[in-house]
C-alpha positions in Angstrom: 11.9 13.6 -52.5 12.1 11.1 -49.5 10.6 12.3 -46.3 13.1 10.7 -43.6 11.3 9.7 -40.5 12.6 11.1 -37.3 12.6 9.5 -33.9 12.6 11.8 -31.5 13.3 10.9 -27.7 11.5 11.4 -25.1 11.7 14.4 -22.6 14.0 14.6 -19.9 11.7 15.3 -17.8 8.9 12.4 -18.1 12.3 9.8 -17.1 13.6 12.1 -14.3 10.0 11.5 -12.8 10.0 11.1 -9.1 7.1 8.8 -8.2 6.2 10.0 -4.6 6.3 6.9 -1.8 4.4 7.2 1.4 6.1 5.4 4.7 4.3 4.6 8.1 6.1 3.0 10.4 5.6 1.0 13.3 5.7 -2.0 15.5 2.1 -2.9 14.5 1.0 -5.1 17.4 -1.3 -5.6 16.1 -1.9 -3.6 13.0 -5.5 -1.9 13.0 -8.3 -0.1 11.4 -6.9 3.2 12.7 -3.3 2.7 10.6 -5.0 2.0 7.7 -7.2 4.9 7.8 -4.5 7.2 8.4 -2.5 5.7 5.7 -5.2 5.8 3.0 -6.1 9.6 4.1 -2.9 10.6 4.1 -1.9 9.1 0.5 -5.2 10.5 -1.0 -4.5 14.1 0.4 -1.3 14.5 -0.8 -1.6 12.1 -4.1 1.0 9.8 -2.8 1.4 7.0 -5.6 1.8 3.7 -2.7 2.1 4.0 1.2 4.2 1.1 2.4 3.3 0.0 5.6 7.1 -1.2 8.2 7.5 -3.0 10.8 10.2 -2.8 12.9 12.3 -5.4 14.0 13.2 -4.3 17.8 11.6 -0.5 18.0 14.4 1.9 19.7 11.7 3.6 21.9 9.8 0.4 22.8 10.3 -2.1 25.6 10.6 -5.5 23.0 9.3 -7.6 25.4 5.9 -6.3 24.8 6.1 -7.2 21.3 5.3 -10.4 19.9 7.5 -12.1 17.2 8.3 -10.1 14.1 6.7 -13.2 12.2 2.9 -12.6 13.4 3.0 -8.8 13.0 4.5 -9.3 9.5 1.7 -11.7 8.7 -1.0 -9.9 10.3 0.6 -6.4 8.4 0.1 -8.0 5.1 -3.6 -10.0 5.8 -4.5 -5.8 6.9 -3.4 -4.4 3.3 -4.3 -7.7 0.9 -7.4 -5.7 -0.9 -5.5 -2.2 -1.3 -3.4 -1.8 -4.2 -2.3 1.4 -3.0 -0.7 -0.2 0.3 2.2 -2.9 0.1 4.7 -4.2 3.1 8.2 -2.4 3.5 10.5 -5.7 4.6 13.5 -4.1 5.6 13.8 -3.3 9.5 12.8 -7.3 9.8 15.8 -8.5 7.3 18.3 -6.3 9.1 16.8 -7.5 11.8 17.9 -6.0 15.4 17.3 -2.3 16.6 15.4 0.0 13.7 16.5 3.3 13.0 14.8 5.6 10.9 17.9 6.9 9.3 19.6 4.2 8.5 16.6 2.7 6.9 15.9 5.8 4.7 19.7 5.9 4.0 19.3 1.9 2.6 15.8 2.6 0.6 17.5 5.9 -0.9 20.3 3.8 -2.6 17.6 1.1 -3.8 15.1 3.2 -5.4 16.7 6.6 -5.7 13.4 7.8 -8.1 11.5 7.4 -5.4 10.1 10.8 -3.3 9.3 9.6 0.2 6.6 10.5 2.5 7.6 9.4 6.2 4.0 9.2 8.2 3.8 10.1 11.9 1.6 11.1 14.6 1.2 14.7 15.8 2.7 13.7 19.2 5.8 12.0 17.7 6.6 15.4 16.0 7.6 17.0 19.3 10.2 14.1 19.7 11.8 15.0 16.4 14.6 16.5 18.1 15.6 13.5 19.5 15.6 11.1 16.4 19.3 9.9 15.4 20.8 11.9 13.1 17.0 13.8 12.6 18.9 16.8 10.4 20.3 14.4 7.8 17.2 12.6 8.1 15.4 15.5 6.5 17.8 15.2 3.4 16.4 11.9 2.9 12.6 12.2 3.4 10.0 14.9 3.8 8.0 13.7 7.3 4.4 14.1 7.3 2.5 14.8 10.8 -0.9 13.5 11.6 -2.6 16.5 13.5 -3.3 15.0 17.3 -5.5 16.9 19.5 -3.8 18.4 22.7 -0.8 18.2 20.4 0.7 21.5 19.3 2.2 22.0 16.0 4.7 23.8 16.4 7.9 22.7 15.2 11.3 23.7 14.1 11.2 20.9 11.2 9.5 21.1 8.1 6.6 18.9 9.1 3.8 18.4 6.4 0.9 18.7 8.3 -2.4 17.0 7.5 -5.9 16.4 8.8 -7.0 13.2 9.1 -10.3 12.6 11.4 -9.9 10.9 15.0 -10.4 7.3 15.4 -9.6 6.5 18.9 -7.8 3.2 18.4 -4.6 1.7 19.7 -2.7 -1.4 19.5 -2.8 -1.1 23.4 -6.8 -1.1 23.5 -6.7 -4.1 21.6 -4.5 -6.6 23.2 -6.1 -5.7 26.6 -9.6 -6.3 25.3 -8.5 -9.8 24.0 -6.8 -10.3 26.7 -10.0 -9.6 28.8 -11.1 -11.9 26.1 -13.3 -9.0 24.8 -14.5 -8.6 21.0 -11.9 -6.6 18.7 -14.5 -7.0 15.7 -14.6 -3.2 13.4 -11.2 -2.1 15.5 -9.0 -4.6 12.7 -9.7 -6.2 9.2 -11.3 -9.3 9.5 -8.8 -11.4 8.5 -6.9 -9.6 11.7 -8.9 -10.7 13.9 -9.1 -14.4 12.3 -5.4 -14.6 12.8 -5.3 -13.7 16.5 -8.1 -16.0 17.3 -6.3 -18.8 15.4 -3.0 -18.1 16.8 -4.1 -17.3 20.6 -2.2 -13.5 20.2 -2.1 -11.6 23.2 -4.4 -14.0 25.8 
């Protein structure tokens, strides 16, 4: 008697696998200490597999004169997360170039990588401005938003916000470019290679 040998194929399950994708978004100019520590809590509390770090092209809340060219945050964005396999660069606000908006963007990364489960990062005092997002309810269809608790910030909310804790590290993109433009050290408030950059490119003097 021959014993025929069966392949059996795999579960259903194991290939519908959604492989869950944290977002932060954000001008970065420049990027900084306190984005990555936010980012790295953030994945590590709710066991997000990557946390892509976008910039935006021309921010829809931010005057774009303040910010330098796309080119130099880019750069400065991917010398930040070189040593962190966890973190990797989110390119598309700066192809599409013009102003970002977070709903067409999810829209775009839903179609390329519909296995994907994403995690959009933002501070507790951006969650009060939810209601005036473009097109914030189908947003929610697309992406579950995750809010960074902000003292003085309340957290109260009609959305669904994910809220996490995340210890306060008082640094801001603002701080920086007026200390070096007071020509004032920036050294522990960005990754080395950061600050190497700016130097070497004369950002923000």
């Amino acid at each position: 008697m021959h014993s025929e040998k069966v392949q059996t194929l795999p579960k259903l399950k194991s290939l519908n696998k959604r492989k869950k994708i944290g977002i932060i978004g954000g001008t970065f100019n420049p990027i900084h200490n306190g984005h990555l520590f936010i980012a790295d809590q953030v994945r590590s509390q709710l066991g997000l597999e990557k946390v892509y770090f976008m910039p935006d092209f021309i921010p829809p809340h931010v005057d774009h004169k303040d910010a330098i060219d796309a080119d130099d945050r880019v750069n400065m964005v991917n010398l930040a997360i070189n040593d962190n396999d966890k973190f990797d660069i989110e390119m598309l606000e700066i192809i599409n170039r013009g102003k970002s908006y977070t709903y067409n963007t999810m829209v775009e990364l839903k179609r390329r990588h519909p296995d994907y489960e994403y995690y959009f990062i933002i501070g507790g005092d951006m969650v009060e401005y939810l209601p005036k997002w473009y097109r914030v309810d189908d947003l929610f269809k697309l992406t579950h938003f995750v809010g960074v608790r902000r003292e003085n910030y309340p957290m109260s909310t009609n959305y669904p916000v994910i809220w996490v804790d995340v210890a306060k590290l008082d640094i801001s993109s603002t701080l920086i470019r007026k200390l070096v433009s007071n020509h004032q050290s920036i050294r522990y408030l960005v990754p080395d290679a950061v600050l190497k950059y700016i130097k070497e490119h004369h950002l923000y003097e």
